[in-house]
N, C-alpha and C positions, 0 to 999 in steps of 0.2 A: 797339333791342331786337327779336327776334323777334317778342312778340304783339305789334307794331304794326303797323295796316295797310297795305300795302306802301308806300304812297306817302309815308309817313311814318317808313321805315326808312331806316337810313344807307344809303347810295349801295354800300358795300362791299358790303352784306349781299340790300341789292337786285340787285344784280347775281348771286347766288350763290343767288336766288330759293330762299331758306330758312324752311324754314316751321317749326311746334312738331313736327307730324308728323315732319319729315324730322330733325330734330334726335332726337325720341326713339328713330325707327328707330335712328341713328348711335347712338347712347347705350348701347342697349339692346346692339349690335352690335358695340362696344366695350366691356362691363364684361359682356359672357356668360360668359367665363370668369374673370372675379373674382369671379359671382355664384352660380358652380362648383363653386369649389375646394373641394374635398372637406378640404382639412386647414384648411379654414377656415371650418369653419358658421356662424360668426356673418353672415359676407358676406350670405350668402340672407338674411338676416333684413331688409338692410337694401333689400331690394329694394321691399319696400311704400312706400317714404321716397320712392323716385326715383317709383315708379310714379304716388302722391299730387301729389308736384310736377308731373307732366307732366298731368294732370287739368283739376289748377287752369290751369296755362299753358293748356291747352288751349279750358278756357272763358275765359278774360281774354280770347284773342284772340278767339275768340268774339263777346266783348263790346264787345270794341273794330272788329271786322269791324261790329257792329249786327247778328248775327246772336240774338243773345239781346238781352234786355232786365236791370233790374238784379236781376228778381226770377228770373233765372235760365233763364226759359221763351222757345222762341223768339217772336218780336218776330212778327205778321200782315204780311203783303207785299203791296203794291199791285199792278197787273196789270204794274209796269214791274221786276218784280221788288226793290221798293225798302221797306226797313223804315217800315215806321208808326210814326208819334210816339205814341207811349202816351196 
């Protein structure tokens, strides 16, 4: 899956060095004009849904980088740039 960290993603997906980032760019870049469409208001409504999910993705990997801790906040760095065990 994407929020894993790299060395722990499938080989396809490592190779195609894909991040949550670069997944919601596409996302966002592909559903701009379904999120448009003027003879469909309800689409924009559902923009908040996608935008929440890419949030959460965004902190999971986060999390799983050890860039946060499980209380959310980032994790203190030792001088080797390496997260501290709580």
């Amino acid at each position: 899956m994407i929020v894993e960290p790299n060395g722990r993603q499938h080989p396809d997906i490592r190779k195609l060095n894909i991040t949550v980032a670069k997944l919601e760019e596409a996302t966002n870049e592909a559903l701009s004009t379904f999120f448009s469409d003027l003879d469909n208001p309800g689409n924009a409504k559902k923009k908040p849904y996608l935008r929440e999910i890419f949030y959460i993705a965004k902190n999971e990997e986060k999390y799983k980088n050890g860039e946060i801790g499980e209380s959310g906040r980032p994790r203190e760095r030792n001088s080797a740039n390496q997260a501290v065990p709580p």
